[in-house]
GUKEKOL-516748 format. One record per atom (N, C-alpha, C): residue number from 1; atom name; z, x, y. Coordinates in steps of 0.001 Angstrom, whole numbers, m for minus. Each point is the difference from the previous one (the first is absolute). Layout:
N
[NUM, "CA", [Z, X, Y]],
...
% end
This chain:
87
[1, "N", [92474, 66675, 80271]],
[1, "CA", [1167, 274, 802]],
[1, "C", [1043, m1075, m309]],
[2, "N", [1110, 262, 43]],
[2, "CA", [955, m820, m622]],
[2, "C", [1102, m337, 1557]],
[3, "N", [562, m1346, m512]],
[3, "CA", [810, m83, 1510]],
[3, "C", [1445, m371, m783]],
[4, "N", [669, 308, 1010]],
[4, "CA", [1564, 96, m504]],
[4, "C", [949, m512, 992]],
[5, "N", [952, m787, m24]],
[5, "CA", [798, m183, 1400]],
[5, "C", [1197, 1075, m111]],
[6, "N", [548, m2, 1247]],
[6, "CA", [1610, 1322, m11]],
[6, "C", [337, m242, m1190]],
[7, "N", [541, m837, m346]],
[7, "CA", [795, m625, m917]],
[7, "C", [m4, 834, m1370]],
[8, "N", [m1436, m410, m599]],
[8, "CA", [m996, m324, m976]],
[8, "C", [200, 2090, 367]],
[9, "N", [m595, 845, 770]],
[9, "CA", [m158, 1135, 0]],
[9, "C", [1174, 780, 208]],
[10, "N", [1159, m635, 588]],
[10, "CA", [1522, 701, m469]],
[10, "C", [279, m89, m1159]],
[11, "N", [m46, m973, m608]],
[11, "CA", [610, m397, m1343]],
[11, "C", [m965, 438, m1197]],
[12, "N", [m844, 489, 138]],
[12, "CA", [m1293, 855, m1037]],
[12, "C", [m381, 1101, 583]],
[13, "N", [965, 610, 1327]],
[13, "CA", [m1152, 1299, 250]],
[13, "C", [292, 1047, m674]],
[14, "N", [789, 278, m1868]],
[14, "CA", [m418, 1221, m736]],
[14, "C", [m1485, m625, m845]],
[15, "N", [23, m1234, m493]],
[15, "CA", [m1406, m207, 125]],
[15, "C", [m1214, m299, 420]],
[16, "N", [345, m185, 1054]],
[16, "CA", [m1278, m262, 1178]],
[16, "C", [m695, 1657, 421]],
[17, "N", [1250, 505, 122]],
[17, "CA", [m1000, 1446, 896]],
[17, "C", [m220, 885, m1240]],
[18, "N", [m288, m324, m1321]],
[18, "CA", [m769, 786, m1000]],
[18, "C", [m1178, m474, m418]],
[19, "N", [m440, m1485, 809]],
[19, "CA", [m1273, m659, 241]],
[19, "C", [m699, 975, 742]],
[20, "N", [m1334, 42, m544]],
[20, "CA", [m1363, 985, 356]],
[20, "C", [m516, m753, 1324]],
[21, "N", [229, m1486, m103]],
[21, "CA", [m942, m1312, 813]],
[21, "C", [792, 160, 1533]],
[22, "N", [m768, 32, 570]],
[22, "CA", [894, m285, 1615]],
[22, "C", [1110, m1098, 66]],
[23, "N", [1275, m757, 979]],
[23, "CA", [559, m832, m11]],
[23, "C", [m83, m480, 1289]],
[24, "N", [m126, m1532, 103]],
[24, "CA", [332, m554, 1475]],
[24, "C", [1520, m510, m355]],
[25, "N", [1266, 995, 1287]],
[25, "CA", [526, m768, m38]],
[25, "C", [555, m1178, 1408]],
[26, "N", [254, m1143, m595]],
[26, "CA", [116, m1347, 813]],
[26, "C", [1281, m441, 298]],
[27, "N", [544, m537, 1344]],
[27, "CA", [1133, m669, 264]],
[27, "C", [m897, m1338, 464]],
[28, "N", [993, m965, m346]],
[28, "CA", [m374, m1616, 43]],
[28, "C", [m1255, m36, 475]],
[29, "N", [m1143, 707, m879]],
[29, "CA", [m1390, m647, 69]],
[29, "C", [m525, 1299, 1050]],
[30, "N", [918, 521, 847]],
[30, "CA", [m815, 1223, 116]],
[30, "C", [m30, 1404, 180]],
[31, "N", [m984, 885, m433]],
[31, "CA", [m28, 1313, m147]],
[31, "C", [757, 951, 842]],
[32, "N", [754, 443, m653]],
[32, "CA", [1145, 678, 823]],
[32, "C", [m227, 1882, m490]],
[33, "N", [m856, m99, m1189]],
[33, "CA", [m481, 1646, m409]],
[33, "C", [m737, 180, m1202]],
[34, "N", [m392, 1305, m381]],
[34, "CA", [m274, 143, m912]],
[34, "C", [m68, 1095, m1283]],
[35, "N", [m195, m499, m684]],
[35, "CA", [823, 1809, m1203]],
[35, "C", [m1432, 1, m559]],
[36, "N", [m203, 1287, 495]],
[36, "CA", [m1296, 1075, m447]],
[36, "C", [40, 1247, m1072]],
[37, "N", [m252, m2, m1144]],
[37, "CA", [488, 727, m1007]],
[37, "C", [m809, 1178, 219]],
[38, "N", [843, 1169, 647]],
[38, "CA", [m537, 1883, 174]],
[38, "C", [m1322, 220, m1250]],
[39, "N", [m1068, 308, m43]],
[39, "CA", [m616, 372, m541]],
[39, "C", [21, 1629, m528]],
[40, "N", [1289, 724, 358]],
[40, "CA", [370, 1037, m204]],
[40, "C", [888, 926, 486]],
[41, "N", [607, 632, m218]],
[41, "CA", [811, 778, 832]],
[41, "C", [233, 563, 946]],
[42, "N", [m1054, 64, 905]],
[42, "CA", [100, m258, 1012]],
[42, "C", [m941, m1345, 993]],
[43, "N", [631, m313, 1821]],
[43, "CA", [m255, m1009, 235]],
[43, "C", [m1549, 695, 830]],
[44, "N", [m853, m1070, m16]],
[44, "CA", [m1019, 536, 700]],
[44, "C", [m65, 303, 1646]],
[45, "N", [m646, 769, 468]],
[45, "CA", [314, 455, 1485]],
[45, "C", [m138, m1474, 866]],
[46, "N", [m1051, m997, m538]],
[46, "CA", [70, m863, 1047]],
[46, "C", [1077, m850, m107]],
[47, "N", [552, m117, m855]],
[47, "CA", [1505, m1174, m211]],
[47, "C", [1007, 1434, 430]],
[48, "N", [391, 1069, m623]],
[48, "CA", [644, 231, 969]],
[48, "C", [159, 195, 2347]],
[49, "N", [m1130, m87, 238]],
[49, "CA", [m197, m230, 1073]],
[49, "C", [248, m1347, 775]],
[50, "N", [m512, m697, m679]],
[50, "CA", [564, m1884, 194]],
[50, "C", [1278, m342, m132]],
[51, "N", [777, 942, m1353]],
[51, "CA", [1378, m20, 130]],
[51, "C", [699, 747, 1252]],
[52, "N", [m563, 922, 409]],
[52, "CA", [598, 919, 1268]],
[52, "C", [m540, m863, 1553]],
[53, "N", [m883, m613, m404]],
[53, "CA", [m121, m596, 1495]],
[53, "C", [867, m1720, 151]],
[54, "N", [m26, m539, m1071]],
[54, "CA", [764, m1022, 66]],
[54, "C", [1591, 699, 115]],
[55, "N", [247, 624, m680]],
[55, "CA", [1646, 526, 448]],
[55, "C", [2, 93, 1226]],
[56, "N", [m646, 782, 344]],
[56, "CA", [124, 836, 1756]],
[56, "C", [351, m942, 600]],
[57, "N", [m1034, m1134, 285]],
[57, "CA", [m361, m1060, 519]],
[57, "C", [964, m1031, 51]],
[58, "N", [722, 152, m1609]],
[58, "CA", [1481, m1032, 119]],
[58, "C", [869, 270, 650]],
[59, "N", [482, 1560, m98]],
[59, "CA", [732, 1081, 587]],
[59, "C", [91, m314, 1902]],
[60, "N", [m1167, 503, 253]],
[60, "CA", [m32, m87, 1169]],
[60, "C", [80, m1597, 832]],
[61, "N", [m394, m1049, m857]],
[61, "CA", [325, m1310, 613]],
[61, "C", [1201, 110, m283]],
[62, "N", [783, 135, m555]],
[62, "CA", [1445, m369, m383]],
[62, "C", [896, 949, 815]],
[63, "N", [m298, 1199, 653]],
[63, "CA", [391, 418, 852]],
[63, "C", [106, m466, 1267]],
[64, "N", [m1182, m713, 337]],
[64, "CA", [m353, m497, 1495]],
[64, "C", [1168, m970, m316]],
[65, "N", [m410, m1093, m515]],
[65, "CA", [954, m1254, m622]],
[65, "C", [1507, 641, 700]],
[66, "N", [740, 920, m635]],
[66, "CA", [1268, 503, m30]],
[66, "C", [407, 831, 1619]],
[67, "N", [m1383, m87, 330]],
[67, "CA", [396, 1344, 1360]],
[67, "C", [m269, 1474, m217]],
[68, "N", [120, 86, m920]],
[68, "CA", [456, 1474, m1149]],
[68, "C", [m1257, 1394, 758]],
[69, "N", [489, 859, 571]],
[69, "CA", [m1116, 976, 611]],
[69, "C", [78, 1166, m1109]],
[70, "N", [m1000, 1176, m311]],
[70, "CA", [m698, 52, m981]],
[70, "C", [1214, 1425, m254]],
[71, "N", [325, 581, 1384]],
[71, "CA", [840, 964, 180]],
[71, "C", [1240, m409, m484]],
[72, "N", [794, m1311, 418]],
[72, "CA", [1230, m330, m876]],
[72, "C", [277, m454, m1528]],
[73, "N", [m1510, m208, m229]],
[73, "CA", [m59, m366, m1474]],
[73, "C", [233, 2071, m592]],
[74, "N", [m1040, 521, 277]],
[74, "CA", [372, 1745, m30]],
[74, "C", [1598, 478, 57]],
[75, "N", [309, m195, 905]],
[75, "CA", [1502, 340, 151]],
[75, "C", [618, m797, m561]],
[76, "N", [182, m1266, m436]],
[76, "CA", [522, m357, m1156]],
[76, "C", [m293, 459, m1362]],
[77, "N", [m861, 386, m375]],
[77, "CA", [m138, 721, m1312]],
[77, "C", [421, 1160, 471]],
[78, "N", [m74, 1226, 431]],
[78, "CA", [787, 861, 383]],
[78, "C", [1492, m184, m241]],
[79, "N", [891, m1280, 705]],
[79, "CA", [1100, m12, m242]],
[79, "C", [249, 61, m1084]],
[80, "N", [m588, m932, m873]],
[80, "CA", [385, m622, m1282]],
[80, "C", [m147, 1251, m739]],
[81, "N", [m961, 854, m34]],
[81, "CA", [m509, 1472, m695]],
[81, "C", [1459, 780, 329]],
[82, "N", [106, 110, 783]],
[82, "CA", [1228, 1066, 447]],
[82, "C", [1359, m287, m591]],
[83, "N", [m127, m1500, m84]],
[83, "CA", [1345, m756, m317]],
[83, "C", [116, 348, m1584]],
[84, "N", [m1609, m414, m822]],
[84, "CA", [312, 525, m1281]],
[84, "C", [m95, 1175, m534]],
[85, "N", [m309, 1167, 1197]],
[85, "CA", [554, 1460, m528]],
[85, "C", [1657, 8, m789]],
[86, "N", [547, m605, 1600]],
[86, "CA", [1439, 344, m259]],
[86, "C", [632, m293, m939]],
[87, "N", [m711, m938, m973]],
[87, "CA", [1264, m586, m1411]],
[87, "C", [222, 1101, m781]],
% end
């Protein structure tokens, strides 16, 4: 497994993410993520599930955070939908 800082993985990521090897990447000493190279075209059911529950999970804290109720987040996309019929 190879480790990389932001830096180091902004500034190489057309060659970093054609690496087969996993990546740790690091801010000042620590692990902030990591780049997992798809073993194929599609993602497997359990990483996509981990990806859908960590979203949710951000989603919905970041709502509480804001106030934000689940119905005005709805009716705001609604608006915005309606708004970009009209162009």
């Amino acid at each position: 497994m190879k480790t990389a800082t932001v830096r180091e993985f902004r500034d190489r990521a057309t060659k970093l993410l054609k690496e087969e090897e996993p990546i740790i990447v690091t801010r000042h000493g620590k692990i902030v993520g990591f780049f997992l190279p798809a073993a194929g075209d599609a993602l497997p059911l359990e990483i996509k599930k981990d990806l859908f529950y960590t979203l949710t999970s951000e989603i919905r804290s970041t709502m509480k955070e804001r106030g934000v109720t689940e119905e005005a987040l709805l009716a705001d996309f609604e608006k915005a939908r309606k708004a970009r019929r009209r162009r």
